[in-house]
Residue frames relative to the residue before (quaternion, step in Angstrom):
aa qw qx qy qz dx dy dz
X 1.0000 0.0000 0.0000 0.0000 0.00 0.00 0.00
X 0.3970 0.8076 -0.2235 0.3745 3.25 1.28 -0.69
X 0.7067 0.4339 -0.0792 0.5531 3.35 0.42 -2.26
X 0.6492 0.5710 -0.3903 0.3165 3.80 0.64 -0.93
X 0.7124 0.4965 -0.2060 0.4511 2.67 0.72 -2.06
X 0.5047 0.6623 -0.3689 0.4130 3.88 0.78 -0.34
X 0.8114 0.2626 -0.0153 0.5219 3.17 0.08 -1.80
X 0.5185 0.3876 -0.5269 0.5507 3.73 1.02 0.86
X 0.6067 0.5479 -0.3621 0.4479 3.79 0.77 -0.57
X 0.6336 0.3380 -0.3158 0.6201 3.39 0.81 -0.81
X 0.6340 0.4497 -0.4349 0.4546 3.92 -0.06 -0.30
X 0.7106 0.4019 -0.3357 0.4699 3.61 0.55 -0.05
X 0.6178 0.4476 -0.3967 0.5104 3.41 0.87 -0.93
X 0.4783 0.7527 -0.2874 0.3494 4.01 1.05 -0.22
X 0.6746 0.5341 0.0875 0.5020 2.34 1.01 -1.86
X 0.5913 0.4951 -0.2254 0.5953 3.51 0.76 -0.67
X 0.7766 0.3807 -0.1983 0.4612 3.61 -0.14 -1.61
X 0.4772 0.6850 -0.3227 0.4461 3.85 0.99 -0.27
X 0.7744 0.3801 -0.0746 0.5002 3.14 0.92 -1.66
X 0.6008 0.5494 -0.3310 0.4772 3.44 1.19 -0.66
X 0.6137 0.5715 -0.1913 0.5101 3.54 1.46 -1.03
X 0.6514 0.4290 -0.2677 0.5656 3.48 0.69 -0.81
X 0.6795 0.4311 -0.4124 0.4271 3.97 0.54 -0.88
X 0.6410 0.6260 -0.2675 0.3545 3.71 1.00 -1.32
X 0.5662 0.4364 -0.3806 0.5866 3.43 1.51 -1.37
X 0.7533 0.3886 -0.3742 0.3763 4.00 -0.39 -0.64
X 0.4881 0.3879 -0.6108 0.4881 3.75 0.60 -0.70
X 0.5853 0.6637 -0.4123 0.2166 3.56 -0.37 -1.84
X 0.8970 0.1902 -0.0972 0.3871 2.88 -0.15 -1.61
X 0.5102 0.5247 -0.4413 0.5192 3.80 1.07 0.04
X 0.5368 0.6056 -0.3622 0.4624 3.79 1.19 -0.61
X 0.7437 0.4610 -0.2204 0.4310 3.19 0.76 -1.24
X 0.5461 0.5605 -0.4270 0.4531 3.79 0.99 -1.35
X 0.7517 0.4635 -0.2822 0.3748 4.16 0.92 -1.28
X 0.4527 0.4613 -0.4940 0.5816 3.48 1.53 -0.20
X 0.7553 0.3069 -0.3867 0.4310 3.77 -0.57 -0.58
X 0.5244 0.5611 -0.4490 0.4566 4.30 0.60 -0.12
X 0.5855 0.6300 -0.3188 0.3984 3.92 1.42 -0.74
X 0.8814 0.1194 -0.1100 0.4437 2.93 1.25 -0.55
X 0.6141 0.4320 -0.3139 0.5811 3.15 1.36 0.46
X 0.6431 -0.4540 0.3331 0.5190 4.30 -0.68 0.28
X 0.7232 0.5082 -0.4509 0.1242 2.98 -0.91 1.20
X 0.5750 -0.3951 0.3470 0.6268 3.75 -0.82 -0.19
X 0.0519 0.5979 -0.7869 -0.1436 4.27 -0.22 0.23
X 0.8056 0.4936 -0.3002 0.1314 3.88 -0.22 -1.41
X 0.5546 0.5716 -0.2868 0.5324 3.20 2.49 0.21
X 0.4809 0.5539 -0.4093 0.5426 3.37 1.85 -1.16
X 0.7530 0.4670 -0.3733 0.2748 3.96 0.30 -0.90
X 0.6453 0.5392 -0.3052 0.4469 3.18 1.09 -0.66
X 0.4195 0.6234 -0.3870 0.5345 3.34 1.49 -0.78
X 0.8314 0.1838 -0.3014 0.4290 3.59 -0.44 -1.02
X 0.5398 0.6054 -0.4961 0.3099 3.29 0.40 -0.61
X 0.5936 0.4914 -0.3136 0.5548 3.59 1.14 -1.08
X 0.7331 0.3317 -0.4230 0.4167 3.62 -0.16 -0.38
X 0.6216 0.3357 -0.4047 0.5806 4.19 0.64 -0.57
X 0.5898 0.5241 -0.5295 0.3115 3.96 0.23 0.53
X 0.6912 0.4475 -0.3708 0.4295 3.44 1.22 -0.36
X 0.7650 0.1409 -0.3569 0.5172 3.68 0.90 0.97
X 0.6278 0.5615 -0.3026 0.4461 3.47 1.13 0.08
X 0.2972 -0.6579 0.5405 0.4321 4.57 0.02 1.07
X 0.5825 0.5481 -0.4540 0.3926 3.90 0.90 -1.87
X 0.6777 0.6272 -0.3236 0.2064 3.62 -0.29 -0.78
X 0.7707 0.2497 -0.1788 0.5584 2.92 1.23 -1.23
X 0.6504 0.4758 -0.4849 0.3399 3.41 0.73 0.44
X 0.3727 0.7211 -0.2666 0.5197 3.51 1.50 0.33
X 0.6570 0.3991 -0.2152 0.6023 3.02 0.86 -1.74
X 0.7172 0.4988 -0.3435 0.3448 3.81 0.62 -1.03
X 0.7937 0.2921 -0.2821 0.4530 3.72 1.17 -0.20
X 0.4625 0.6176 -0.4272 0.4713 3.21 1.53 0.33
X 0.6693 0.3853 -0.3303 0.5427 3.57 1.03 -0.45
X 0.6126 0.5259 -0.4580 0.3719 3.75 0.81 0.11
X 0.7127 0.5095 -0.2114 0.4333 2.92 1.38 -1.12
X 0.5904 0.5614 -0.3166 0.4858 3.56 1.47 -0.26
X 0.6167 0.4503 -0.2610 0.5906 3.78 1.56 -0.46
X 0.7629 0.2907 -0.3650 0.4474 3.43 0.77 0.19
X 0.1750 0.7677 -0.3736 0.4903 3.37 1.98 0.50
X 0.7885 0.4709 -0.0150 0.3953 2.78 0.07 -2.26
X 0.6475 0.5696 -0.2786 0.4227 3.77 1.08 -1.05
X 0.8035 0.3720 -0.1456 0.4414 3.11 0.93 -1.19
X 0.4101 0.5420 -0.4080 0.6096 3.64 1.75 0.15
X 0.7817 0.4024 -0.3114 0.3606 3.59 0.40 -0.38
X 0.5507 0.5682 -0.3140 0.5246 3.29 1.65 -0.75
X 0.5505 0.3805 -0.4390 0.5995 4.15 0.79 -0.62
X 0.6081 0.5080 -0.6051 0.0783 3.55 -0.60 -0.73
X 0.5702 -0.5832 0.4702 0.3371 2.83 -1.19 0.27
X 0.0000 0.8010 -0.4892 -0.3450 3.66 -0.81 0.39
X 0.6932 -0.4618 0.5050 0.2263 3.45 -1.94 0.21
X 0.0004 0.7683 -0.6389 0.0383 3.79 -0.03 1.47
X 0.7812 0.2137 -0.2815 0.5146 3.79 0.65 0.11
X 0.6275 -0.5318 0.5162 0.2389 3.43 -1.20 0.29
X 0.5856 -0.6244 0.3678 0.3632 3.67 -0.35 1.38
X 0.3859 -0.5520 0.5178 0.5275 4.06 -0.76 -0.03
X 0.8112 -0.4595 0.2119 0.2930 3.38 -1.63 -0.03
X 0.7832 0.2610 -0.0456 0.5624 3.40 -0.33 0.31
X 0.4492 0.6044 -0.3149 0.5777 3.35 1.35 0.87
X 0.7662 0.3676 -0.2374 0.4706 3.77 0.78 -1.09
């Protein structure tokens, strides 16, 4: 009973590390795809948040990243909204 209870303990701890490995290989490399988007067309600063979100569900570092990357993306967003321009007339016709 011994040997079982063993080689189920080690099958889990497998089993586990696998999944941690598999989540790390996808955060990673979705991290990375958003590092190269920084400088080439695209959303990189969503791809990052993207991965960041996926290496938060087994990584603590992750989600505190993920937690100041989304502050820092809401205070982005504030100040993109404060420049905008605003709209004192109604578009001409057939424009809106």
């Amino acid at each position: 009973m011994r040997v079982v209870a063993k080689v189920t303990a080690v099958l889990r701890f497998l089993a586990r590390q696998s999944l941690r490995l598999s989540v790390a290989a996808l955060g990673f490399t979705v991290l990375a795809v958003g590092v190269v988007l920084l400088v080439t067309p695209g959303p990189g600063l969503l791809v990052i948040i993207a991965g960041l979100a996926i290496l938060a569900h087994e990584f603590a570092w992750a989600a505190t990243a993920l937690d100041k990357a989304k502050r820092r993306g809401a205070q982005a967003r504030d100040a993109a909204v404060r420049r905008a321009p605003r709209r004192t007339q109604p578009p001409p016709h057939g424009l809106d």
